[in-house]
C-alpha positions in Angstrom: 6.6 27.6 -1.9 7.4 24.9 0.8 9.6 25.3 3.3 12.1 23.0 0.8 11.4 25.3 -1.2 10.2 23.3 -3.8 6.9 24.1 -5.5 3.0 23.2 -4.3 0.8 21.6 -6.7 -3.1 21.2 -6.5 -3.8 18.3 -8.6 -7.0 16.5 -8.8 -7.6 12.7 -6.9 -7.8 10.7 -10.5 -4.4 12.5 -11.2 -2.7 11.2 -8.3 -4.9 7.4 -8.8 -3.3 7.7 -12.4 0.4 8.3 -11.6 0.4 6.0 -8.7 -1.4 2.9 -10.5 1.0 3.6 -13.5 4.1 3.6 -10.9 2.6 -0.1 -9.6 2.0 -1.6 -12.8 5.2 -0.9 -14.0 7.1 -2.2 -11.0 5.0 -4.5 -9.7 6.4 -7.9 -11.8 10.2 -6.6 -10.5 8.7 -6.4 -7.1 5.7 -7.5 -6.2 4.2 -10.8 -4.3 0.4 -12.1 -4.2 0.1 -10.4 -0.8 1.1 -6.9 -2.2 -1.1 -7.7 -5.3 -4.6 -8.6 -2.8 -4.2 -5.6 -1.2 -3.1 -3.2 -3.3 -6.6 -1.6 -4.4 -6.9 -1.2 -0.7 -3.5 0.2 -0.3 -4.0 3.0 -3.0 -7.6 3.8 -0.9 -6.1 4.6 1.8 -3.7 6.6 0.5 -6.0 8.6 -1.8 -8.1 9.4 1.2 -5.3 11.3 3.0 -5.6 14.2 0.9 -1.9 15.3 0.9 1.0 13.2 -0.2 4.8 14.0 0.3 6.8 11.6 -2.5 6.4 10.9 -6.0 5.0 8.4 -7.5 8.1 6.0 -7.3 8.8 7.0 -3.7 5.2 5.8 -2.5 4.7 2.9 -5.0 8.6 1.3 -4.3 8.4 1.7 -0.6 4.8 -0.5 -0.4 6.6 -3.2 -2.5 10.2 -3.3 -1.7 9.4 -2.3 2.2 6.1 -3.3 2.9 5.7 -5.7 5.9 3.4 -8.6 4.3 2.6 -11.6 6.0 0.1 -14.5 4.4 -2.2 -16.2 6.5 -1.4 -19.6 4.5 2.3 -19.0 5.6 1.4 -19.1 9.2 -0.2 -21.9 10.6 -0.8 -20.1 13.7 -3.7 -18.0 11.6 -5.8 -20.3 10.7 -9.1 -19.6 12.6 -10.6 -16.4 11.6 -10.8 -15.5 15.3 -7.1 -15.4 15.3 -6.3 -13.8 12.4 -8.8 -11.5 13.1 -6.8 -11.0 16.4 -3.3 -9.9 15.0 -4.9 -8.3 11.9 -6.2 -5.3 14.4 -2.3 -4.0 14.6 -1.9 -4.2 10.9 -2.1 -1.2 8.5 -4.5 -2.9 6.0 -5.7 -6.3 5.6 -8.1 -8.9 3.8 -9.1 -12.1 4.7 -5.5 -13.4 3.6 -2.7 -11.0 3.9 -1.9 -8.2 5.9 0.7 -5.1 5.7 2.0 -4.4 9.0 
C-alpha cells in the first residue's frame, strides 16, 4: 500500500496507452483544439515513457486539454521564421513544427 493508503497496481504500457487514448477520444470534441489534437500522439509518448503515473485516466487526459498551455504558430505573427519558433519552442514541454504546450 501507498502512503494514501490506496492500492499499487503493475499494469502493462498498452494498458495504460489503452485507458488514456480512450479518456482522449471521449473528451476530446468537448475539449479539445487543433493544437492539442497535433500533439497529442506526442503528448501520450511522453507520458508513457515516465514509467509511473499518479492520476487516472480522466485526471491526466482533462488536465492536457482543459489546462494545457497551447499556443499556434499561425496565431502569432511573431513565429513565423523557423529560427524563431525554433527559439521559444526550446522552453516548451512538447512541440511540432506548429503548436507548442508550454
Amino acid at each position: 500500500m501507498t502512503k494514501s493508503n490506496e492500492p499499487n497496481f503493475l499494469v502493462t504500457r498498452d494498458f495504460v496507452e489503452a485507458a488514456l487514448e480512450a479518456r482522449y477520444q471521449e473528451v476530446k470534441d468537448i475539449w479539445g483544439c487543433e493544437a492539442s489534437d497535433s500533439l497529442w500522439e506526442q503528448f501520450l509518448d511522453v507520458i508513457l515513457d515516465c514509467g509511473s503515473l499518479s492520476g487516472t485516466p480522466s485526471c491526466i487526459v482533462d488536465n492536457y486539454l482543459v489546462n494545457g498551455d497551447f499556443i499556434s504558430r499561425s496565431d502569432e505573427e511573431e513565429y513565423l521564421t523557423d529560427e524563431v519558433w525554433e527559439a521559444f519552442c526550446e522552453n516548451c514541454f512538447i512541440y511540432n513544427n506548429e503548436h507548442a504546450l508550454k
